[in-house]
Backbone bond lengths (Angstrom), bond angles and torsions (degrees), N, CA, C in turn:
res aa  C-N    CA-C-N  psi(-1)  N-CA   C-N-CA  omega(-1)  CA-C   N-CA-C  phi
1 X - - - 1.450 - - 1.528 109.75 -
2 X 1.232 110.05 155.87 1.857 128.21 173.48 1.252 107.70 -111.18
3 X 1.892 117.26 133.50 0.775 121.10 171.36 1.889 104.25 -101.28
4 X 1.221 115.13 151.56 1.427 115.25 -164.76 1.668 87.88 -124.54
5 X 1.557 100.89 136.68 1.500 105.26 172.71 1.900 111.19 -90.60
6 X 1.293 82.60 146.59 1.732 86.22 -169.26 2.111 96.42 -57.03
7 X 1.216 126.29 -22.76 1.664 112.06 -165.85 1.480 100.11 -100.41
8 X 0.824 138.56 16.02 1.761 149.09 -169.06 1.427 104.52 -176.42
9 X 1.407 92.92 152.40 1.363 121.01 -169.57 1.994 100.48 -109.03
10 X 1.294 111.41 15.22 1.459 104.32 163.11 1.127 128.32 -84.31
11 X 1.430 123.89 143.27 1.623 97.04 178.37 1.869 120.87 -82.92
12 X 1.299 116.43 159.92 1.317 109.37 165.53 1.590 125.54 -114.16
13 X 1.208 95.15 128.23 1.756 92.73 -155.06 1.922 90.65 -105.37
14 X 1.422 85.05 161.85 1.838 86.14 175.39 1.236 103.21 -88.74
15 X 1.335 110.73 177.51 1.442 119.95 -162.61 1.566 111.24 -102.66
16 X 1.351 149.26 131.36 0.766 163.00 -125.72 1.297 113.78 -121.36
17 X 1.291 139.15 146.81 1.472 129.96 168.89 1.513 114.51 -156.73
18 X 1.075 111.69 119.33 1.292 125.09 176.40 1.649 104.13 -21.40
19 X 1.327 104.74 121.44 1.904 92.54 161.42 1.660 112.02 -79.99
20 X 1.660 112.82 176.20 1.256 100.03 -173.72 1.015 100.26 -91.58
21 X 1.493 136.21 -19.28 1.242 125.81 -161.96 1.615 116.80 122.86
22 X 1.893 116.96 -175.76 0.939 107.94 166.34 1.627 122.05 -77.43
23 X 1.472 153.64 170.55 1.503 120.19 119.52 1.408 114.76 -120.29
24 X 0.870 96.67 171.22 1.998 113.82 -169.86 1.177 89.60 -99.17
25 X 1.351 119.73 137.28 1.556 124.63 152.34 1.355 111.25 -118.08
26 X 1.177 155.81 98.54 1.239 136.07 141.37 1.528 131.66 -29.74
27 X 1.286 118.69 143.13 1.391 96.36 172.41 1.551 109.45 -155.45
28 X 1.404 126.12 148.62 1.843 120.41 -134.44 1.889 66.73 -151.80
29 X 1.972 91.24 107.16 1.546 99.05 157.10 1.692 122.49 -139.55
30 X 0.628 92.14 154.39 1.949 97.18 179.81 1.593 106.79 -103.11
31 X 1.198 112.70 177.34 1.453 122.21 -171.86 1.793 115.21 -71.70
32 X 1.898 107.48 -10.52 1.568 93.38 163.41 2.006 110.44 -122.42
33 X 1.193 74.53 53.69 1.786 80.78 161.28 1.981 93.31 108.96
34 X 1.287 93.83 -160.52 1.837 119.46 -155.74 1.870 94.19 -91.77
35 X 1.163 120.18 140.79 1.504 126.48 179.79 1.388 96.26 -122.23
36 X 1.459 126.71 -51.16 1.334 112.42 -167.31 1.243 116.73 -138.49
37 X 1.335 137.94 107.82 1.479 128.87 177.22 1.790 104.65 -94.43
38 X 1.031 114.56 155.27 1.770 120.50 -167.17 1.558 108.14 -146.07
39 X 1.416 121.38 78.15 1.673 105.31 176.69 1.445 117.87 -72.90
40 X 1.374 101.68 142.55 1.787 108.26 -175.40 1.428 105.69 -67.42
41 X 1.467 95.85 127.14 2.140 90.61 -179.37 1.651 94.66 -66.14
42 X 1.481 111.74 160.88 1.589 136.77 -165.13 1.545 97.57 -69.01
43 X 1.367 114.57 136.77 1.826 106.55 174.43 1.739 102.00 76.47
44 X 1.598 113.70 14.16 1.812 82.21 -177.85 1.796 68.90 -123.65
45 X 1.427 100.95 171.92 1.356 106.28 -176.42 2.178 86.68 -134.70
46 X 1.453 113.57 170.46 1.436 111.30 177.35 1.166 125.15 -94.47
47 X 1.411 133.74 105.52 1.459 152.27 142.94 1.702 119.07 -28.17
48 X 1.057 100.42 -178.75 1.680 116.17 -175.62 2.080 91.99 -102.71
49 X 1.641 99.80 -41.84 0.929 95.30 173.41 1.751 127.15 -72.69
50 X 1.162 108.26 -28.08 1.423 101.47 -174.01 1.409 107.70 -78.86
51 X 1.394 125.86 -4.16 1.489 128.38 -137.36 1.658 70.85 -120.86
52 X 1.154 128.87 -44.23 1.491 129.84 -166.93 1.322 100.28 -65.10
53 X 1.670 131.88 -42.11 1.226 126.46 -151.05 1.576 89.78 -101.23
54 X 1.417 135.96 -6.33 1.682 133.63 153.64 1.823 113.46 -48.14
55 X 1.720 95.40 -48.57 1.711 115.52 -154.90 2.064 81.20 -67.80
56 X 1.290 131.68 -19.05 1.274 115.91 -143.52 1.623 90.50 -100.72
57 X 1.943 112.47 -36.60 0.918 105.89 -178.61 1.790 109.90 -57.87
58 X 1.531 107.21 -47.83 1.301 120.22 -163.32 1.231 93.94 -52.39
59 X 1.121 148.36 -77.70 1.727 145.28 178.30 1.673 104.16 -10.07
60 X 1.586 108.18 -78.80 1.250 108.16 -179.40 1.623 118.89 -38.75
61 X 1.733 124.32 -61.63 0.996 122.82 164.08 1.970 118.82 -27.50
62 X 0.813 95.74 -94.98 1.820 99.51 161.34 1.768 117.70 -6.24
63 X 1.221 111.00 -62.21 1.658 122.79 -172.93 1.765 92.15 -72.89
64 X 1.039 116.52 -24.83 1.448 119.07 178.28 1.121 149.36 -83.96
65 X 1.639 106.41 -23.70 1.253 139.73 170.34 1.266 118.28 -103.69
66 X 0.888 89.14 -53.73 2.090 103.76 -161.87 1.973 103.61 -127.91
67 X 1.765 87.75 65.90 1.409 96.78 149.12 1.408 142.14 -49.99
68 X 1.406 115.00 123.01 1.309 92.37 -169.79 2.022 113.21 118.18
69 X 1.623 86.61 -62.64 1.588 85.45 174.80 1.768 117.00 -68.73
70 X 0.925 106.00 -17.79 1.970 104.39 -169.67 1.464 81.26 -82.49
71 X 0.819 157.35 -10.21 1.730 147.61 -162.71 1.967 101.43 -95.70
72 X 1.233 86.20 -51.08 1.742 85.10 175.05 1.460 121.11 -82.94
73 X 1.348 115.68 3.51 1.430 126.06 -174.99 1.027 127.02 121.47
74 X 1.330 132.22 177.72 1.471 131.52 152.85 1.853 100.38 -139.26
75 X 1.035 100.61 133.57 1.588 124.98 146.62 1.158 144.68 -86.22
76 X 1.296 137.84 87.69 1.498 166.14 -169.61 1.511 138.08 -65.18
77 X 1.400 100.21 78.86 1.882 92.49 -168.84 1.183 92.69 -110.60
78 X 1.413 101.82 133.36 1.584 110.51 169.74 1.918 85.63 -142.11
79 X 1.579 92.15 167.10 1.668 102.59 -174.56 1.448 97.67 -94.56
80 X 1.666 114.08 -167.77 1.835 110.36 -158.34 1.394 86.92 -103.43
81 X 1.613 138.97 62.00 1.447 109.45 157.71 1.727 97.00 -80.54
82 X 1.364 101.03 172.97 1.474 142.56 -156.05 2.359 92.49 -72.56
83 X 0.937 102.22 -42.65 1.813 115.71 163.53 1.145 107.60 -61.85
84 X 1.113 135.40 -80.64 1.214 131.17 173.42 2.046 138.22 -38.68
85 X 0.922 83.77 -23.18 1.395 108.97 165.53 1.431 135.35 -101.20
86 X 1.444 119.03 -8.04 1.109 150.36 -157.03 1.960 90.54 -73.27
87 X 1.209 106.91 151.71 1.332 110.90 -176.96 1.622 113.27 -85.37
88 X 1.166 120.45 -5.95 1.273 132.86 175.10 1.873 109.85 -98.86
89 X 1.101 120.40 -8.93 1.081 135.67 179.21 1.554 100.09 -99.73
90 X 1.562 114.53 -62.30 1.492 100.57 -172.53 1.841 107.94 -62.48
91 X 1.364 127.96 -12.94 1.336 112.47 164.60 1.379 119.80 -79.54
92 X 1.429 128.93 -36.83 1.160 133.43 173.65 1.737 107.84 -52.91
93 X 1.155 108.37 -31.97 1.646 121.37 -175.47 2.030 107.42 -70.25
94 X 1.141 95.37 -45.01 1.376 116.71 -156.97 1.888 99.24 -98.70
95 X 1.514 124.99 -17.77 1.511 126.22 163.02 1.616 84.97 -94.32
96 X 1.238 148.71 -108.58 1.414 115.85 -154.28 1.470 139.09 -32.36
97 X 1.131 116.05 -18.55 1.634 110.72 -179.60 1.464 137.43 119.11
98 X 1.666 96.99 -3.71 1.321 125.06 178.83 1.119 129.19 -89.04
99 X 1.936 113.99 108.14 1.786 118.30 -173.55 1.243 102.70 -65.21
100 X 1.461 125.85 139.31 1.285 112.75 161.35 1.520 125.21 -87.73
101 X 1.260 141.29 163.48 1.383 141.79 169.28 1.479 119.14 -98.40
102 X 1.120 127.89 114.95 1.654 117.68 179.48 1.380 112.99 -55.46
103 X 1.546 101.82 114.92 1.836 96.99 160.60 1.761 119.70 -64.13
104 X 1.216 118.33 121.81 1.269 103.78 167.31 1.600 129.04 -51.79
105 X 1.551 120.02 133.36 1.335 122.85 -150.91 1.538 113.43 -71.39
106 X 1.841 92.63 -35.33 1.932 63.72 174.21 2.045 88.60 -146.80
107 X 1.371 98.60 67.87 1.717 111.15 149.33 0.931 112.15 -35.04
108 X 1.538 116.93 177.47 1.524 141.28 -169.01 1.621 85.28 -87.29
109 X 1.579 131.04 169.83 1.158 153.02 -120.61 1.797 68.63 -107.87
110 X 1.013 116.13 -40.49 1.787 100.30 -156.54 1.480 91.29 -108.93
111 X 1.227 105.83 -176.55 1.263 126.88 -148.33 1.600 95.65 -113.33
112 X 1.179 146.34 173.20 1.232 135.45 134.13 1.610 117.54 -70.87
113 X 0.867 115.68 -39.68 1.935 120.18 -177.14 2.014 88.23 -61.90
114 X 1.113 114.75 -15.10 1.842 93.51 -172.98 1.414 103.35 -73.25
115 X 1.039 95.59 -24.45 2.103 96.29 -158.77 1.657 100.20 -105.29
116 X 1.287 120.03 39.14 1.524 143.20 135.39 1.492 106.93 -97.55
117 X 1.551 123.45 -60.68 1.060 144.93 -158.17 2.134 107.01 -63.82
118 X 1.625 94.90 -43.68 1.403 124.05 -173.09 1.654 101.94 -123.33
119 X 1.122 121.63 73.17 1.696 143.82 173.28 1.793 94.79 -50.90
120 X 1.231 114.91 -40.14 1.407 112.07 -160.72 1.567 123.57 -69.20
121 X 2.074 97.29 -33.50 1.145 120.25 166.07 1.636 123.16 -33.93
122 X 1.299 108.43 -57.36 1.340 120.35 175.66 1.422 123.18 -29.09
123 X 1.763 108.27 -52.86 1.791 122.23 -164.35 1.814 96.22 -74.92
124 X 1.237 107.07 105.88 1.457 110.67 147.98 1.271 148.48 -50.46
């Protein structure tokens, strides 16, 4: 809509501003809080490879923090995008040391790990 000033007949429009856009965050947490958040640089979309070279940081993170836990394992939920599943991913998954967990194929819209992540979700 145009707002029209009562002494002129121009219109006055509001001013406009580029949005920024979307961003992607990834985010890699364990049971005492967040280890790694990763925003997708602008124009890149997610690979097997980029997603592989996350799993490598996340390892390091792990051996770094939480001594001790990479020794007894790690357990792996990620949901079914098309990266994650990628055959270069399930080796990158499977040379570091990481079981994976089946996401159920077609769950409720959210995840269970969101409503740790999203506390608010919960209140009805």
């Amino acid at each position: 809509m145009e707002w029209w000033r009562s002494s002129s007949h121009h219109p006055k429009k509001f001013q406009v501003q580029k949005s920024t856009g979307k961003v992607l965050a990834l985010i890699f947490w364990d049971q005492d809080g967040i280890l790694l958040i990763d925003y997708l640089p602008k124009g890149q979309t997610i690979n097997a490879e980029y997603y592989s070279s996350l799993l490598v940081q996340m390892k390091d993170i792990l051996k770094e923090k939480c001594h001790g836990k990479v020794t007894k394992g790690v357990l792996y939920l990620h949901d079914n995008a098309s990266a994650h599943w990628a055959l270069a991913t399930q080796k990158k998954l499977a040379y570091l040391g990481f079981q994976c967990l089946d996401h159920p194929p077609y769950s409720l819209d959210l995840a269970p790990s969101d409503y740790y992540l999203f506390p608010g979700l919960k209140i009805n």
